[in-house]
C-alpha positions in Angstrom: 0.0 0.0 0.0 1.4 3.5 -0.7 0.5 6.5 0.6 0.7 10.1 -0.2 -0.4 13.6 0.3 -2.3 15.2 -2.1 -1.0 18.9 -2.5 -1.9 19.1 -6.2 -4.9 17.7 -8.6 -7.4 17.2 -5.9 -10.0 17.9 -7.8 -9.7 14.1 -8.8 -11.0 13.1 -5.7 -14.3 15.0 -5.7 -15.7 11.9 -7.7 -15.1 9.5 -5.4 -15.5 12.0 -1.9 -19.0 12.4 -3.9 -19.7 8.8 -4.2 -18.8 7.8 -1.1 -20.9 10.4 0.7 -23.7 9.2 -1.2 -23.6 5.4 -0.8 -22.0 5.3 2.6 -24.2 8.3 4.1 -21.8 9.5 6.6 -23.6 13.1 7.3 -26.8 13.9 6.7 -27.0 14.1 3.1 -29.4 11.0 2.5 -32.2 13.9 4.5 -32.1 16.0 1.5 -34.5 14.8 -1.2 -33.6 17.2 -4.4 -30.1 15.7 -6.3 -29.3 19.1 -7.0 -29.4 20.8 -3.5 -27.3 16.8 -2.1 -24.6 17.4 -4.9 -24.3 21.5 -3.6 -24.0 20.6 -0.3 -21.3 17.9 -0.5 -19.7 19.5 -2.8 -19.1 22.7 -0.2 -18.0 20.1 2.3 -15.5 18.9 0.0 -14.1 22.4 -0.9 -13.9 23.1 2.9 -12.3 20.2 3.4 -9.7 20.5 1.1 -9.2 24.3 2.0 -8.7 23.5 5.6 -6.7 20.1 6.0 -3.9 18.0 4.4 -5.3 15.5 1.9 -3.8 12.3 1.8 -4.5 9.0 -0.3 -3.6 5.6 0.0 -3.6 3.6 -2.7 -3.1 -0.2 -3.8 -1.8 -1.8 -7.0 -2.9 1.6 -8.0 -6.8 1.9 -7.3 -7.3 4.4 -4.6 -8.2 2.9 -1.1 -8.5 5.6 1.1 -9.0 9.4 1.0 -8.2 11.5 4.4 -8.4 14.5 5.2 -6.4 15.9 8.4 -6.5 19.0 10.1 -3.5 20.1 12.3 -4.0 22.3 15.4 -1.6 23.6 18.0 -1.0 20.3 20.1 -2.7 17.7 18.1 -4.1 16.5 14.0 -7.6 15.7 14.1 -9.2 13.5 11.5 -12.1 15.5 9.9 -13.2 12.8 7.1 -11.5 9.3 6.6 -13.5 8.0 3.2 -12.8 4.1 1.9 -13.6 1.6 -0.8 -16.1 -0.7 1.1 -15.0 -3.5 -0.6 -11.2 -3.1 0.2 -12.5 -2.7 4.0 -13.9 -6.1 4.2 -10.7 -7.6 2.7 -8.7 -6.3 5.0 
């Protein structure tokens, strides 16, 4: 498994940050009945996301695995999203 962080080209992720919010329901998004107004609202999420912590993404014989997203404070990194393949999860 290899694992970097994402500083450029993370636009690439949206797809699957988008996906996985909407299979996996890990907010609230499954509430909101209009496609549209589910898609906006992840996809501020996402931009936050990426605007306030470190991206990183772990990947295996090159399909991505995991997506996470760190923030770093003064004493401590907090994990604000930790997103995975469901099927690599029950491999493992």
């Amino acid at each position: 498994m290899k694992i970097t962080q994402v500083t450029s080209d993370v636009e690439g992720l949206w797809k699957d940050f988008f996906t996985f919010c909407v299979e996996s329901k890990p907010y609230d998004y499954h509430k909101i009945s209009s496609f549209r107004l589910k898609r906006a609202k992840i996809r501020k999420n996402f931009e936050n996301l990426v605007n306030s912590c470190q991206v990183f993404l772990a990947t295996k014989n090159k399909k991505k695995v995991v997506i996470l997203f760190l923030r770093d404070y003064d004493n401590f990194i907090d994990v604000e999203f930790l997103g995975s393949e469901r099927t690599l999860i029950q491999k493992y």
